[in-house]
N, CA, C and O atoms as a MOPAC input file, in Angstrom:
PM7 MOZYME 1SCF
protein

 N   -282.90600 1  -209.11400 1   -52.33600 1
 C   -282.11500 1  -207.92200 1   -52.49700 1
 C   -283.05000 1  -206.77600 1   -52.88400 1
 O   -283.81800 1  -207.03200 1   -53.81200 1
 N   -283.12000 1  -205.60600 1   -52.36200 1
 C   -283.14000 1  -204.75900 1   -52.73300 1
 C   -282.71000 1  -203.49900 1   -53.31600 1
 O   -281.57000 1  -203.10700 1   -53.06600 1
 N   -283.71500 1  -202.60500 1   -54.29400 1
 C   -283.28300 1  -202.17100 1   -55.31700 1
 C   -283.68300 1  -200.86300 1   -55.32400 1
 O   -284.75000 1  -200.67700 1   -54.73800 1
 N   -282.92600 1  -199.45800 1   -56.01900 1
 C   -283.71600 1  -198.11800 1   -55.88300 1
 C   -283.16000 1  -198.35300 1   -57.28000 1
 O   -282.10000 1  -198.75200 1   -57.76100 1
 N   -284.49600 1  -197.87400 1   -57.77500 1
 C   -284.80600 1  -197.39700 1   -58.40000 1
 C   -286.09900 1  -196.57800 1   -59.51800 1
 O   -287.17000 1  -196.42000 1   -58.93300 1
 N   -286.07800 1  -196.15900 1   -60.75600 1
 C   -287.50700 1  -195.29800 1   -61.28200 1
 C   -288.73200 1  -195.72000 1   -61.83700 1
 O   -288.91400 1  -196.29500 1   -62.91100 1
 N   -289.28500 1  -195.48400 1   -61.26200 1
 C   -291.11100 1  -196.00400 1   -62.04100 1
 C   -291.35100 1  -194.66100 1   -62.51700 1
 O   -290.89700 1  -193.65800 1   -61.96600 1
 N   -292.09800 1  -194.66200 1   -63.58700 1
 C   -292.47900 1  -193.75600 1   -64.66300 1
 C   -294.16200 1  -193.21800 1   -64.13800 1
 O   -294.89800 1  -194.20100 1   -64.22000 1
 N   -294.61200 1  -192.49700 1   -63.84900 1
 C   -295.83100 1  -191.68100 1   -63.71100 1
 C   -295.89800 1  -190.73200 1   -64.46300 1
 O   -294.93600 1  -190.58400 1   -65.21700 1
 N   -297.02600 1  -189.75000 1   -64.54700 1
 C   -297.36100 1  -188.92500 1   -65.67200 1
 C   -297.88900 1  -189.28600 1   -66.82100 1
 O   -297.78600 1  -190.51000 1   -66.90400 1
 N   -298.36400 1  -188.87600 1   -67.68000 1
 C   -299.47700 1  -188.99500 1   -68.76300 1
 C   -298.42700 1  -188.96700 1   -70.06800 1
 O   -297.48800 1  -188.17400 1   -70.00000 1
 N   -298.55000 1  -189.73700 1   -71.14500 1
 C   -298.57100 1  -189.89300 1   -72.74500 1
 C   -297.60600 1  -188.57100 1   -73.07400 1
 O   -298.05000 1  -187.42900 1   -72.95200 1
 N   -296.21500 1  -188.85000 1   -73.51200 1
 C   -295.61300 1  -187.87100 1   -74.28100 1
 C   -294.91600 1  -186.68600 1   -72.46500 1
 O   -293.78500 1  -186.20100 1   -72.41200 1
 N   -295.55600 1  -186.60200 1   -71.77200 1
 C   -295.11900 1  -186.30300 1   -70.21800 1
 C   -294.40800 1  -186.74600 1   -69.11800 1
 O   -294.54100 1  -186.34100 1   -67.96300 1
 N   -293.51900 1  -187.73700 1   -69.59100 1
 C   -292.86900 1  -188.23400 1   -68.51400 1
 C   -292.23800 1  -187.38900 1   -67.36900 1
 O   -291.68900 1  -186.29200 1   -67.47200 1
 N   -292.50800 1  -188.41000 1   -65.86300 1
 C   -292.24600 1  -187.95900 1   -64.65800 1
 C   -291.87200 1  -189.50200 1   -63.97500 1
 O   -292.45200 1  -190.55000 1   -64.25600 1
 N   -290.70900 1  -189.33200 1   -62.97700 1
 C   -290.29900 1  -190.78900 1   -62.94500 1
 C   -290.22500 1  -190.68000 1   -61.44400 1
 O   -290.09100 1  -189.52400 1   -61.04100 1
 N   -290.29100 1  -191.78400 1   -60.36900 1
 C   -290.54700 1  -191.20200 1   -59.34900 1
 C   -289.11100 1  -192.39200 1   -58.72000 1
 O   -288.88200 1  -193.54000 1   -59.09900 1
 N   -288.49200 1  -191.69800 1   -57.84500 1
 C   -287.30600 1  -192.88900 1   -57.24400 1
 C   -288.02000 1  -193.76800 1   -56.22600 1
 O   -289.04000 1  -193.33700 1   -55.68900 1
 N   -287.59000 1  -194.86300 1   -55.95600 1
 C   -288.58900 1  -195.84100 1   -55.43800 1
 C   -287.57400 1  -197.03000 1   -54.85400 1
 O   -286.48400 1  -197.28000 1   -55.36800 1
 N   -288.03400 1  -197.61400 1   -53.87200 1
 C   -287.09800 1  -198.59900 1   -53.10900 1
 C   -288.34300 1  -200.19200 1   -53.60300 1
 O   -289.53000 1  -200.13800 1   -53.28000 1
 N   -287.84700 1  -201.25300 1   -54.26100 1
 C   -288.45000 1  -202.01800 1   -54.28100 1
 C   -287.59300 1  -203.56100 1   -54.21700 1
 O   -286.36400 1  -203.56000 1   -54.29000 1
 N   -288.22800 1  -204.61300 1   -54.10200 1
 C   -287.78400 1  -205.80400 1   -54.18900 1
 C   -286.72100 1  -205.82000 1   -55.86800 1
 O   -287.14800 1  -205.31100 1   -56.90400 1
 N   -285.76100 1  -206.30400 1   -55.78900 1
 C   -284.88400 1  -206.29000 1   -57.26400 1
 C   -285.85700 1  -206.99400 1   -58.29700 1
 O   -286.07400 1  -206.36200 1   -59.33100 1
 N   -286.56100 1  -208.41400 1   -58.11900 1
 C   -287.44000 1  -209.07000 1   -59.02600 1
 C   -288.37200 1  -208.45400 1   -59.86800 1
 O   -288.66600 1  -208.95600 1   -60.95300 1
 N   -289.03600 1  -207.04100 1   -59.32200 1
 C   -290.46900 1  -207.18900 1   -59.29700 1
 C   -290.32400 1  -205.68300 1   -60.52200 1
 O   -289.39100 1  -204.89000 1   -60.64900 1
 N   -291.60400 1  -205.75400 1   -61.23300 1
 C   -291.72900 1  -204.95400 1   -62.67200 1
 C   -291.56400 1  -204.00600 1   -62.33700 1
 O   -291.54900 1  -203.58600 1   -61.18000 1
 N   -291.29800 1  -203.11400 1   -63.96500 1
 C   -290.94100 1  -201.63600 1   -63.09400 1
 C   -292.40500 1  -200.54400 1   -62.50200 1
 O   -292.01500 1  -199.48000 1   -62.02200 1
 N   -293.55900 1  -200.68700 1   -62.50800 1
 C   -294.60000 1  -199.67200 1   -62.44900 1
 C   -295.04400 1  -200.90800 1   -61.17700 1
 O   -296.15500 1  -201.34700 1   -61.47600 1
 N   -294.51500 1  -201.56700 1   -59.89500 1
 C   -294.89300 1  -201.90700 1   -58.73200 1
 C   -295.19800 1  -201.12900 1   -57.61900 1
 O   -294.95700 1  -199.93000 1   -57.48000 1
 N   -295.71600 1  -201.84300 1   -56.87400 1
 C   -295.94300 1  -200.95400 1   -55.38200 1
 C   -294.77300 1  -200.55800 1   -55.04000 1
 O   -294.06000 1  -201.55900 1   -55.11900 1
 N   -293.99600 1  -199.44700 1   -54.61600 1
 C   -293.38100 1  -199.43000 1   -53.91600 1
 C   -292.63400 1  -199.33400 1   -52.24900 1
 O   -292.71300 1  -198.16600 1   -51.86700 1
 N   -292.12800 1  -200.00300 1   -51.47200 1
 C   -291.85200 1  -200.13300 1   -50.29400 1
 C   -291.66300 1  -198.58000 1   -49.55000 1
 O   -292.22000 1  -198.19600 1   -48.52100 1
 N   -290.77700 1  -197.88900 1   -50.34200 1
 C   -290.67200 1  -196.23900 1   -49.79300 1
 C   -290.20500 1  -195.42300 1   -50.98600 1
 O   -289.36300 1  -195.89600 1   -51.74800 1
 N   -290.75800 1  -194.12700 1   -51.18900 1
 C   -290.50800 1  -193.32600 1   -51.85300 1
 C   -289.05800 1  -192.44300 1   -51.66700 1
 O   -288.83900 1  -191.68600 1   -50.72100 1
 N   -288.50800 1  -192.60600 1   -52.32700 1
 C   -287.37800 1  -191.49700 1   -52.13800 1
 C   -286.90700 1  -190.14200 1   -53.26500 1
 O   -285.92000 1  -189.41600 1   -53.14300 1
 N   -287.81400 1  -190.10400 1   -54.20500 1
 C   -287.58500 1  -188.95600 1   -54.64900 1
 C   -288.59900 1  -188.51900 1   -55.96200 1
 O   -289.69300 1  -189.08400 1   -55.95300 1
 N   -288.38700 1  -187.74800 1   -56.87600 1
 C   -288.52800 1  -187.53300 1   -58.18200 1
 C   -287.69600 1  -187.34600 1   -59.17300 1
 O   -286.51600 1  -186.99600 1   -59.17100 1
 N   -288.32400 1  -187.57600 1   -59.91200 1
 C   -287.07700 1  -186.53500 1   -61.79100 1
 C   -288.26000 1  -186.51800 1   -62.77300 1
 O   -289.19400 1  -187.28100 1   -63.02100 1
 N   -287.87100 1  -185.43600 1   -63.18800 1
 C   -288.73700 1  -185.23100 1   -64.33600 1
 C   -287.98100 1  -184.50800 1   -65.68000 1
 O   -287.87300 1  -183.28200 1   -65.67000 1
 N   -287.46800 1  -185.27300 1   -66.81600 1
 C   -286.43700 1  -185.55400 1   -67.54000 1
 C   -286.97100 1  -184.21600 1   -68.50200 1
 O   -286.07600 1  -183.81500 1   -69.24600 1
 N   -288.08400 1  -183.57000 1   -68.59900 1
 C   -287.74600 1  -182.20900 1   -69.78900 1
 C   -287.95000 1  -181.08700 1   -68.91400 1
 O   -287.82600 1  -179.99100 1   -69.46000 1
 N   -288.16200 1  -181.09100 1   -67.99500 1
 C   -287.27400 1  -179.88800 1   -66.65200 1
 C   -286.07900 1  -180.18300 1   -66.44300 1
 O   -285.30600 1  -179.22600 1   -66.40000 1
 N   -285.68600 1  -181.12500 1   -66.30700 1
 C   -284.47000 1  -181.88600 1   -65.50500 1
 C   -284.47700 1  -181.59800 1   -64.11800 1
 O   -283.46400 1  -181.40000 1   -63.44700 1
 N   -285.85200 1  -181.57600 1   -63.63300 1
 C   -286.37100 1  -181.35800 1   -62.28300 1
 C   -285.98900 1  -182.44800 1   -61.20800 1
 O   -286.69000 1  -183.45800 1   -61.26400 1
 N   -285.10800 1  -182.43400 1   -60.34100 1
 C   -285.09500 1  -183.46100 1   -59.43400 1
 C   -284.81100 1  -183.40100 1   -58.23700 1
 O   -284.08700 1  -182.61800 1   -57.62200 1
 N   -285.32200 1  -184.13700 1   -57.96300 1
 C   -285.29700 1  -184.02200 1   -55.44200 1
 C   -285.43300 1  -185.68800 1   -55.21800 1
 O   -286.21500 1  -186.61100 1   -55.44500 1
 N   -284.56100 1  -185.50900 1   -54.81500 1
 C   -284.08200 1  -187.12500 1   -53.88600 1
 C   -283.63400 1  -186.90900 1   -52.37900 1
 O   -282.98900 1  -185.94000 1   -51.98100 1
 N   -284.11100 1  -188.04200 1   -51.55500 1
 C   -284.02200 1  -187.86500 1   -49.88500 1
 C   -282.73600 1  -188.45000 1   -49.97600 1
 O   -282.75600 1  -189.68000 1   -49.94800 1
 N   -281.47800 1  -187.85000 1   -50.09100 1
 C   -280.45200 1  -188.57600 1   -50.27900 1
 C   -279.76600 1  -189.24000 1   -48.76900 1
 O   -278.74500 1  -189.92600 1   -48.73300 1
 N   -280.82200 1  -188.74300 1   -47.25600 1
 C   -280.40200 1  -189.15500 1   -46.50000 1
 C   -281.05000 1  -190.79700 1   -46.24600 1
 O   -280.36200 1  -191.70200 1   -45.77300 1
 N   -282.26900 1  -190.93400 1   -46.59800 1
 C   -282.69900 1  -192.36300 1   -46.97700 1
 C   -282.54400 1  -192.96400 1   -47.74000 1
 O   -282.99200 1  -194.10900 1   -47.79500 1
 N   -281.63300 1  -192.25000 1   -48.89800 1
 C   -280.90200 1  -193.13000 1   -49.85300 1
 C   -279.56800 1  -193.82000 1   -49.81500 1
 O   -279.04600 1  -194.61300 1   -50.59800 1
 N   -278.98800 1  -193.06200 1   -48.18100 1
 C   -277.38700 1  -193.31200 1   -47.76900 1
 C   -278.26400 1  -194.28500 1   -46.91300 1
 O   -277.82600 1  -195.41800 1   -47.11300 1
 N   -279.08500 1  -194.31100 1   -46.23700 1
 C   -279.77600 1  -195.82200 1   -44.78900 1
 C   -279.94700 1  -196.67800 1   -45.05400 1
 O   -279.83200 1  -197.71600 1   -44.40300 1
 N   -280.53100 1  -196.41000 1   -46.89000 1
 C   -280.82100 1  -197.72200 1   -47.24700 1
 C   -279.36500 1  -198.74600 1   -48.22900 1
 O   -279.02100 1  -199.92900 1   -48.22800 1
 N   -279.04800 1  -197.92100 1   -48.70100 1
 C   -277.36000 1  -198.58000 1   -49.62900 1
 C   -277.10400 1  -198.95700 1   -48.26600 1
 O   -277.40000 1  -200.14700 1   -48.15700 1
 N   -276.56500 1  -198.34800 1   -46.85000 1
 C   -276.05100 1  -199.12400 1   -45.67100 1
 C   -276.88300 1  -200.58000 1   -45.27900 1
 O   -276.43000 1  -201.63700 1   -44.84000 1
 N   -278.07100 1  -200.24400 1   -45.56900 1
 C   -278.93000 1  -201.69500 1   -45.54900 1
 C   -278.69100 1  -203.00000 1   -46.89100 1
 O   -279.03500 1  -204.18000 1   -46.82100 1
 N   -278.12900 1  -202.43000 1   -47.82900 1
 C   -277.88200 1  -203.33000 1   -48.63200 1
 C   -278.38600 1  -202.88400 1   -50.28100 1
 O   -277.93600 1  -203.41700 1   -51.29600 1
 N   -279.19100 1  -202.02900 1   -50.25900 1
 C   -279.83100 1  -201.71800 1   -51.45600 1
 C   -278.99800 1  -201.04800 1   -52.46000 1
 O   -278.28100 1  -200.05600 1   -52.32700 1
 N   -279.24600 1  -201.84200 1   -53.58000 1
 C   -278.50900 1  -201.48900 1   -54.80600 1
 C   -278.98400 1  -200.21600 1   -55.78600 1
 O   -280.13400 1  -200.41300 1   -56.17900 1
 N   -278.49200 1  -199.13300 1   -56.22000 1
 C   -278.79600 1  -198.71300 1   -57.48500 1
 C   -278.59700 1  -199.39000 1   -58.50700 1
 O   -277.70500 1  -200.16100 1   -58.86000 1
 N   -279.86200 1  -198.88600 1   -59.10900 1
 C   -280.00100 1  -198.90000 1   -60.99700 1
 C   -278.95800 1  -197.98600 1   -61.18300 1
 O   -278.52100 1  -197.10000 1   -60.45000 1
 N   -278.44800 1  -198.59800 1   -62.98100 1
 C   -277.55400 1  -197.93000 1   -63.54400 1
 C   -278.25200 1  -196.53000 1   -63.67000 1
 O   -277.65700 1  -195.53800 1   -63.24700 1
 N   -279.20700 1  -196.44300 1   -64.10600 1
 C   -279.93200 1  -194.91100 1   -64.47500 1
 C   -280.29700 1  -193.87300 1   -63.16700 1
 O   -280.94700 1  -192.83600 1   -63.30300 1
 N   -279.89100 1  -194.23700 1   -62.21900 1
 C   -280.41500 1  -193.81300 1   -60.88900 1
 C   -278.41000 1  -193.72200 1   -60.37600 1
 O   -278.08100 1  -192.67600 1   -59.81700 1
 N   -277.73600 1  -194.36500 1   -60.51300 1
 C   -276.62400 1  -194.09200 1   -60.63100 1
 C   -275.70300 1  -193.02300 1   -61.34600 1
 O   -274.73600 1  -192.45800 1   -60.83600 1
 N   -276.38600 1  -192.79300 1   -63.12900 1
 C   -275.91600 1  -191.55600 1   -63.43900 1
 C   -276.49100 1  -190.43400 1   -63.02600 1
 O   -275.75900 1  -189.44900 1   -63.12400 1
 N   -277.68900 1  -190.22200 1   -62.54300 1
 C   -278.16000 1  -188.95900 1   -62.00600 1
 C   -277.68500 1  -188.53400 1   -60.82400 1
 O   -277.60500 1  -187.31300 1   -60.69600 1
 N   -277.27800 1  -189.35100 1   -59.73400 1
 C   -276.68300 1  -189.18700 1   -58.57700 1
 C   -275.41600 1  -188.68900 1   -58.75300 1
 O   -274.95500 1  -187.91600 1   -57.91300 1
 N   -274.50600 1  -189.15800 1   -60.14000 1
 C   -273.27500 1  -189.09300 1   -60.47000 1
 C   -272.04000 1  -189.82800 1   -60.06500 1
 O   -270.85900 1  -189.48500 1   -60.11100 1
 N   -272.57700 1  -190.85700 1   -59.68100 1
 C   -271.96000 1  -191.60700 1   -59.37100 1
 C   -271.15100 1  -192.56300 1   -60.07500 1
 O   -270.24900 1  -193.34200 1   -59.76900 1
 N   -272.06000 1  -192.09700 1   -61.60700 1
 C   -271.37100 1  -193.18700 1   -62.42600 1
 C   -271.20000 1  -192.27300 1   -63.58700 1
 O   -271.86800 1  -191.27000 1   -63.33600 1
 N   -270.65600 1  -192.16300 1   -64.66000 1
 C   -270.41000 1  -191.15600 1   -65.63300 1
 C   -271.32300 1  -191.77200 1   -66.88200 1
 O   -271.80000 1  -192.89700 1   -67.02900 1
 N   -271.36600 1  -190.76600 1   -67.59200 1
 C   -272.67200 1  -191.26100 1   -68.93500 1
 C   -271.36700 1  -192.49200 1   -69.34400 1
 O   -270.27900 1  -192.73500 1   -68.82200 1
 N   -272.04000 1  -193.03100 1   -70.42600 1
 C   -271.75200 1  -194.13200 1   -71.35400 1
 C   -270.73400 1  -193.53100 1   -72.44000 1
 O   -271.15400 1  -192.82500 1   -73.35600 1
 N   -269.73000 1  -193.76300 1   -72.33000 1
 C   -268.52100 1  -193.26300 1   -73.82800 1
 C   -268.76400 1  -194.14600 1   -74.89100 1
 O   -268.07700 1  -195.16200 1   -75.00500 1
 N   -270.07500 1  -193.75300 1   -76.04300 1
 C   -270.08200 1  -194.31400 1   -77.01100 1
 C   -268.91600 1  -194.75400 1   -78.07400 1
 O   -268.84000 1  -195.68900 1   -78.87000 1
 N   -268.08500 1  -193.72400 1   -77.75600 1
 C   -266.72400 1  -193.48200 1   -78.81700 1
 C   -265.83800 1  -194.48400 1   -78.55700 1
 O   -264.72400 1  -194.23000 1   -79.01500 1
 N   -265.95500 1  -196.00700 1   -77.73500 1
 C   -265.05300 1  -196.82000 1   -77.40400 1
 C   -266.07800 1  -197.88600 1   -77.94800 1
 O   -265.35000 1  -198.73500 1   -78.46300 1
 N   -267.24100 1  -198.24300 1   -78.08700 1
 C   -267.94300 1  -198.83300 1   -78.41500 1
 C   -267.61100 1  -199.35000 1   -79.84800 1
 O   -267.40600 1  -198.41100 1   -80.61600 1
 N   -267.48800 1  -200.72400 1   -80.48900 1
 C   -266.45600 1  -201.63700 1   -81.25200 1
 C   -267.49100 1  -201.37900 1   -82.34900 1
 O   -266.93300 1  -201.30800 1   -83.44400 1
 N   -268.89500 1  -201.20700 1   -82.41800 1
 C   -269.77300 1  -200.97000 1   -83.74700 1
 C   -269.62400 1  -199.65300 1   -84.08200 1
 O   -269.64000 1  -199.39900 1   -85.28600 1
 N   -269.45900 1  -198.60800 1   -83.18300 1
 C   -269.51100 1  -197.32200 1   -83.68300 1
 C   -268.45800 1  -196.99400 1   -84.30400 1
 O   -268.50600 1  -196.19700 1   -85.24100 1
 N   -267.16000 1  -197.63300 1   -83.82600 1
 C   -265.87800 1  -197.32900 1   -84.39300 1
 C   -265.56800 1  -198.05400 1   -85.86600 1
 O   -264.77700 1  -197.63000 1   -86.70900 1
 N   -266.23400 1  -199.02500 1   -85.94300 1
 C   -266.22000 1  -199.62800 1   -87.42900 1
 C   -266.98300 1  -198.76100 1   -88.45300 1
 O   -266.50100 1  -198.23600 1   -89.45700 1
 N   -268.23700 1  -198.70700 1   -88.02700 1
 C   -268.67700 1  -198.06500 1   -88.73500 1
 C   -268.18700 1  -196.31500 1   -89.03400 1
 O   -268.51300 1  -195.82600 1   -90.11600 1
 N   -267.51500 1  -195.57500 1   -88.15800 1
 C   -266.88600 1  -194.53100 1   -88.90700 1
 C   -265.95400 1  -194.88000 1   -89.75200 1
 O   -265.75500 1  -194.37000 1   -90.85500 1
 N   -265.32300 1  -195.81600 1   -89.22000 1
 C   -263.92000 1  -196.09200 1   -90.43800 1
 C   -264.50400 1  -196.33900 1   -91.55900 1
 O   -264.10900 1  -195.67300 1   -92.51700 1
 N   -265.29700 1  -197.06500 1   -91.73100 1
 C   -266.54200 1  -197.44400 1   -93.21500 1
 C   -266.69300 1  -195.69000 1   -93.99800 1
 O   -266.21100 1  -195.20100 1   -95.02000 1
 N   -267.25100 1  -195.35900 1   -93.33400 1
 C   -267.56300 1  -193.99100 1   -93.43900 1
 C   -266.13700 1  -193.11800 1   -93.83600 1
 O   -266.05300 1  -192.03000 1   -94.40500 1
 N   -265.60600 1  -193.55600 1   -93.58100 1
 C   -264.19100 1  -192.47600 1   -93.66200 1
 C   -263.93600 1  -193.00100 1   -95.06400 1
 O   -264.17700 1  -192.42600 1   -96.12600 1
 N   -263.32200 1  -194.38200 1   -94.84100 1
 C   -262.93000 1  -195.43500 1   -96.52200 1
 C   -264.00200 1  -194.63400 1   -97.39200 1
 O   -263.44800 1  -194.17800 1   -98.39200 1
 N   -265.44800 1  -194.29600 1   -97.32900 1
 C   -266.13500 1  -194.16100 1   -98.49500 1
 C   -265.92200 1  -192.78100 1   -98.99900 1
 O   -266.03900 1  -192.41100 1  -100.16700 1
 N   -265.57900 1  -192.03500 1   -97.91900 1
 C   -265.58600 1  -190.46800 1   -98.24900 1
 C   -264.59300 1  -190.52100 1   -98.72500 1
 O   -264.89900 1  -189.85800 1   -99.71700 1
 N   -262.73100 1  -190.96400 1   -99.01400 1
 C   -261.68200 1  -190.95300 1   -99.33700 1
 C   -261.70400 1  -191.37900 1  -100.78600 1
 O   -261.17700 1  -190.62200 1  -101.60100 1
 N   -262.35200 1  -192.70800 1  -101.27300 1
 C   -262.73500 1  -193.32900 1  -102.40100 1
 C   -263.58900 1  -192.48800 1  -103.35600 1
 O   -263.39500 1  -192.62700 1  -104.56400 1
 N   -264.44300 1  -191.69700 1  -102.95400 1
 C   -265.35800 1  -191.57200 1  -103.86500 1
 C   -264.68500 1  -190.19200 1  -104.43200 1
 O   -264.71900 1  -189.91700 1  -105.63200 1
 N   -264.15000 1  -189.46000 1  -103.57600 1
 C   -263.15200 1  -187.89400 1  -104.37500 1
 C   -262.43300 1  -188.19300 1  -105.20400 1
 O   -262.37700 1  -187.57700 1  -106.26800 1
 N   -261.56400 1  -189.40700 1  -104.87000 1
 C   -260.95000 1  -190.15900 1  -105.96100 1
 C   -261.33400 1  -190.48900 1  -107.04300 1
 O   -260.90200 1  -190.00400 1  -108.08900 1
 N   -262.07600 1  -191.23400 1  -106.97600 1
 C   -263.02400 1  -191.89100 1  -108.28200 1
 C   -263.13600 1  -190.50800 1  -109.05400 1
 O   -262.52000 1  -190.37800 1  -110.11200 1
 N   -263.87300 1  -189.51900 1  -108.57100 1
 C   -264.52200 1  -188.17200 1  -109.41000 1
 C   -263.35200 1  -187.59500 1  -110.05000 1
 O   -263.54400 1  -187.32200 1  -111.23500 1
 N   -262.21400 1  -187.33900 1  -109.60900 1
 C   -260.99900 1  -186.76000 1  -109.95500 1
 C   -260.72500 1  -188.12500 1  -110.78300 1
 O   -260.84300 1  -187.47000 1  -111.81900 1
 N   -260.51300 1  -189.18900 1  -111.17300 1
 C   -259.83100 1  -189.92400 1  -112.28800 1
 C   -261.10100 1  -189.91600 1  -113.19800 1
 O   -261.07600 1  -190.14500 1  -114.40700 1
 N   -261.98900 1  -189.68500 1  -112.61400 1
 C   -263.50100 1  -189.72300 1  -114.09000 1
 C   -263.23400 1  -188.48300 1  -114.92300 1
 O   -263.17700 1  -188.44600 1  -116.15200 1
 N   -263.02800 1  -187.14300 1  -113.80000 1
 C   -262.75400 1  -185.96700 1  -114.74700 1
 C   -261.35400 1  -185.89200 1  -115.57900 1
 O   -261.28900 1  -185.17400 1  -116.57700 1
 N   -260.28900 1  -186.62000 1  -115.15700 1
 C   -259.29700 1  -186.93200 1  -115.69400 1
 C   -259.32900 1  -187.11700 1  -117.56300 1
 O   -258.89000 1  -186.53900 1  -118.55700 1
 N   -260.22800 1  -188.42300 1  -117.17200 1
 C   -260.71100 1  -189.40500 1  -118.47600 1
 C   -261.62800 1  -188.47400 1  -119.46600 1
 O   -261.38000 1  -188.38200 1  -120.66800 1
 N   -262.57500 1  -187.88300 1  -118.90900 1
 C   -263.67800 1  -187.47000 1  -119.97200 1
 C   -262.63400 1  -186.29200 1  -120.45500 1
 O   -261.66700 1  -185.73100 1  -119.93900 1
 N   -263.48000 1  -186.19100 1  -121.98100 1
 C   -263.10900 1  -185.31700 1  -122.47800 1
 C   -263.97400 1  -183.68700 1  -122.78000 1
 O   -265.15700 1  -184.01300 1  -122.87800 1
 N   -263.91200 1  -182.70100 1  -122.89500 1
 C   -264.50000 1  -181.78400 1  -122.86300 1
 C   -265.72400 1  -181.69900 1  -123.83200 1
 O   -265.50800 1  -181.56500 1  -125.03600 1
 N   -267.05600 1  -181.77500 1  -123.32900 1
 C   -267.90600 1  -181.95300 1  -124.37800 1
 C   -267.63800 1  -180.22600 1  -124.68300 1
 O   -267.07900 1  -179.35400 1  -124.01800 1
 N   -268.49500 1  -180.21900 1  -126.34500 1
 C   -268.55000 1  -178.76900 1  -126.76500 1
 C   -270.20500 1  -178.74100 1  -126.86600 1
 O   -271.03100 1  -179.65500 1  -126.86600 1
 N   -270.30000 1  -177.69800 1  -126.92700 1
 C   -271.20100 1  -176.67800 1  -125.93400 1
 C   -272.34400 1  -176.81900 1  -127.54900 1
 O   -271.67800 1  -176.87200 1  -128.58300 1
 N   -273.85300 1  -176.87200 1  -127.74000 1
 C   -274.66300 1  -177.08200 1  -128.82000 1
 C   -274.51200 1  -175.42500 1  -129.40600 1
 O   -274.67900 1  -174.38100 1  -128.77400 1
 N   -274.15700 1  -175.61200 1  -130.75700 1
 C   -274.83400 1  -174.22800 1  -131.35700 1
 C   -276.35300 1  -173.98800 1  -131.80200 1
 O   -276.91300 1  -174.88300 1  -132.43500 1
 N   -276.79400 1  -173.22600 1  -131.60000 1
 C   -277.93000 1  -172.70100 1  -132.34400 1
 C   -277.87400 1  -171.90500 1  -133.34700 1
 O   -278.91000 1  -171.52900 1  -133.89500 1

């Protein structure tokens, strides 16, 4: 099976990712079979041959998920349904509700210190 998707080029702290048609198995920085585009993620610079990218999906070739949201084909990721993130706000909520509380029955309790004379 084959696969499009990005190999990373460019230098340290510079990323530039290049779209690439390769065997599905094989690592991501391989030879690749045919080039089909660029991105370069702090331009948000990108050019894809999207007519050799429709010849080859007709041939069988799969997108990567990440090569899928740039095309738009697929929509970002909705963290906000995600079962850890949602626990953990509720955590977050319980602590912020508790602790106003607590402060308001502490000031309740204490009594007014008086102030040192000199």
């Amino acid at each position: 099976m084959l696969k499009i998707r990005l190999t990373r080029v460019g230098s340290k702290n510079n990323p530039h990712y290049r779209l690439i048609l390769v065997p599905a198995r094989t690592k991501r920085n391989t030879k690749a079979l045919e080039i089909l585009g660029f991105f370069n993620p702090k331009t948000k610079e990108m050019k894809f041959d999207n007519e050799k990218i429709k010849q080859w999906r007709e041939k069988g070739a799969q997108l990567s998920e990440t090569v899928q949201r740039l095309l738009g084909e697929k929509p970002k990721r909705d963290y906000s349904k995600n079962k850890r993130v949602l626990e953990k706000q509720a955590k977050l909520a319980e602590k912020k509700e508790v602790a106003p509380a607590k402060t308001e029955a502490e000031k309740a309790t204490e009594e007014p210190k008086e102030t040192p004379k000199n």
